[in-house]
VOGU-3710 file (C-alpha; in Angstrom, 3 decimals, decimal comma):
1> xxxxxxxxxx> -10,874/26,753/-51,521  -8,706/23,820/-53,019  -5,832/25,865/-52,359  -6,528/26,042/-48,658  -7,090/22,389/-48,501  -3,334/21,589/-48,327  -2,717/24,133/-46,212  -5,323/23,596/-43,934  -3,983/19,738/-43,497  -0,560/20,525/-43,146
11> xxxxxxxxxx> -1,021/22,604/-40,589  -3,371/19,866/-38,505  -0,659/17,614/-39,131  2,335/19,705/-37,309  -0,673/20,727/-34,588  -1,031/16,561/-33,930  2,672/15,868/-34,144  3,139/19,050/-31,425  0,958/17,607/-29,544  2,039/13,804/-29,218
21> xxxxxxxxxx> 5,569/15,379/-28,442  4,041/17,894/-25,698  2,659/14,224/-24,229  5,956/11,902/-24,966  7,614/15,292/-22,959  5,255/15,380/-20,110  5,740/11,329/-19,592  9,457/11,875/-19,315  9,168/14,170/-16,613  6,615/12,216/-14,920
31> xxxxxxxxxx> 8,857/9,413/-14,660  11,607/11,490/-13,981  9,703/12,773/-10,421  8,421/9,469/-9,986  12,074/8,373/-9,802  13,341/11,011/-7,976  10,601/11,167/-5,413  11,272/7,278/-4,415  15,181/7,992/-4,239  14,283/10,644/-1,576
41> xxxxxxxxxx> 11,939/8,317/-0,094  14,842/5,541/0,636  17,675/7,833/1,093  15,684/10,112/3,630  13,575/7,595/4,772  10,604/9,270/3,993  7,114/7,506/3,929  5,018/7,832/1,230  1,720/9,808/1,297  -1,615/8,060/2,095
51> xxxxxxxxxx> -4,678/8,754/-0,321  -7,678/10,208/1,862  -10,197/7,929/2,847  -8,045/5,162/2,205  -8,265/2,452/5,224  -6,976/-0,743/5,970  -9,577/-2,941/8,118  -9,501/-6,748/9,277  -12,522/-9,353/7,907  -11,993/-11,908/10,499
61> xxxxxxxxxx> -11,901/-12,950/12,825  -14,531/-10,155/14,597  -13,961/-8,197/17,668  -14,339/-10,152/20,632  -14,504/-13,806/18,685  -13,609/-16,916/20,517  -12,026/-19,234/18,509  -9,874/-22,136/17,798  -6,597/-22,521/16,380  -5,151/-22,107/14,094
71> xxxxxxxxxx> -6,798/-18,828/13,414  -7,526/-17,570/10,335  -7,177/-13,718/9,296  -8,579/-12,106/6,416  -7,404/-8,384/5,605  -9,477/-5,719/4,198  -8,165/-2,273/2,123  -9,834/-0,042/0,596  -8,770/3,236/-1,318  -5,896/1,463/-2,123
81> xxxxxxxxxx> -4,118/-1,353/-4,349  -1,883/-4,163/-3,050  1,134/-4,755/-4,596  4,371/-6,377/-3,594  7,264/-5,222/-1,182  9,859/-3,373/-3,245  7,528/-2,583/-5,588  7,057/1,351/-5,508  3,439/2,488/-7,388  1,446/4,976/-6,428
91> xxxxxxxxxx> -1,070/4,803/-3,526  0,060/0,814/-3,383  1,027/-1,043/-0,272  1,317/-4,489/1,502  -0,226/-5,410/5,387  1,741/-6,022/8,349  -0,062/-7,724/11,207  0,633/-6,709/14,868  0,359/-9,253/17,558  -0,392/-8,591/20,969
101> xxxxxxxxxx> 0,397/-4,364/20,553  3,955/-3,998/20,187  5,762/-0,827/19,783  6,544/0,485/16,358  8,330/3,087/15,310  6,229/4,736/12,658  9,408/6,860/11,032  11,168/3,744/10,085  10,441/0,190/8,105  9,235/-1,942/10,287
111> xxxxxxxxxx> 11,372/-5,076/11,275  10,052/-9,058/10,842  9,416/-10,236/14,455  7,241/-12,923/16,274  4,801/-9,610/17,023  5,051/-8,303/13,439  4,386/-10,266/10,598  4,911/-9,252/7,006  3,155/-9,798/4,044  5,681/-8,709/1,635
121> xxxxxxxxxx> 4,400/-10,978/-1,013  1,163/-8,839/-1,478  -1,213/-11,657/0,693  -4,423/-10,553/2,432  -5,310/-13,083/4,655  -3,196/-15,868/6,807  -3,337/-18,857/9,263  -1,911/-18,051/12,594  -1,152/-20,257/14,938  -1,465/-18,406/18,978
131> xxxxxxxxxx> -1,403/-20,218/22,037  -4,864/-20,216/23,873  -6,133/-17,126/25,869  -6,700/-13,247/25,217  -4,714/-11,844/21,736  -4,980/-8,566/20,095  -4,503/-7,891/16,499  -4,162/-4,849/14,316  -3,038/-4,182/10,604  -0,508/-1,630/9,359
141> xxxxxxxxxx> -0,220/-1,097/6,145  3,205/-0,436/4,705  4,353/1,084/1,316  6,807/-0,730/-0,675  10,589/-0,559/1,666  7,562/-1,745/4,755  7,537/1,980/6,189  3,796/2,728/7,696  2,434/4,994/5,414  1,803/9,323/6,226
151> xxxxxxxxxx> -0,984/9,002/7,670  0,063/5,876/8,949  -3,364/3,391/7,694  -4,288/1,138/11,107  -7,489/-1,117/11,204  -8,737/-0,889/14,508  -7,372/-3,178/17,433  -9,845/-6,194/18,288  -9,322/-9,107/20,820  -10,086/-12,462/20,296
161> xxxxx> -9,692/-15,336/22,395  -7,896/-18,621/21,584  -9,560/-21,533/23,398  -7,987/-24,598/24,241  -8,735/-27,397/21,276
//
């Protein structure tokens, strides 16, 4: 029995150190994908995959609110992190606002305009300043080069009216 002893923990040992290699190994090629799946992503102008269930909602103002300026907008996620534009991880994106419906194209990034507004920086709410009367409002979320995601993740359209101060 003493005999097998050493033989018994020498083999454990080389089954543990096969082991930590198999998961150094698998790492490596995770990264590797990782890597190669955002080059594709930017070169082909791919957007990245949306986690099911995931939705992007706004807090406030509510459907239909009348309110004064300058309006303040609070942005909901869930199913999903925020991070940073540029910043490529995994079922991670930042909110775009739409103003007053424009047209977006949802196969490309979407461009910084007066109807657009980007929050590259990772923020979730803002202060807007409209001009009184009727406005509709809608987030977007983008990933990480501002491309709507696939599914593309939209909070539902609401109106709200600015009144005069």
């Amino acid at each position: 029995m003493m005999k097998a002893l050493p033989l018994l923990l020498a083999s454990a040992t080389a089954l543990l150190a096969g082991t930590a290699h198999a998961d150094s190994w698998s790492q490596i090629k995770d990264a590797a994908k990782q890597q190669a799946a955002q080059k594709a992503e930017e070169e082909l102008n791919l957007p990245q995959a949306a986690p099911a269930g995931a939705r992007v909602y706004l807090i406030e103002p509510k459907d239909g609110a009348v309110v004064t300026g300058p309006v303040h907008v609070v942005f909901g996620l869930s199913g999903m992190g925020v991070a940073p534009a540029g910043v490529n991880q995994p079922n991670t994106g930042h909110h775009h606002l739409l103003i007053d419906a424009p047209t977006i194209d949802f196969a490309a990034p979407l461009p910084a305009t007066d109807q657009i507004k980007h929050f590259g920086g990772g923020q979730t709410e803002t202060v807007l300043s409209l001009p009184p009367g009727q406005h509709k409002l809608q987030l977007v979320l983008g990933d990480w080069k501002h491309q709507p995601n696939n599914p593309a993740l939209m909070s539902e359209q609401i109106t709200i009216t600015v009144k005069s101060q």
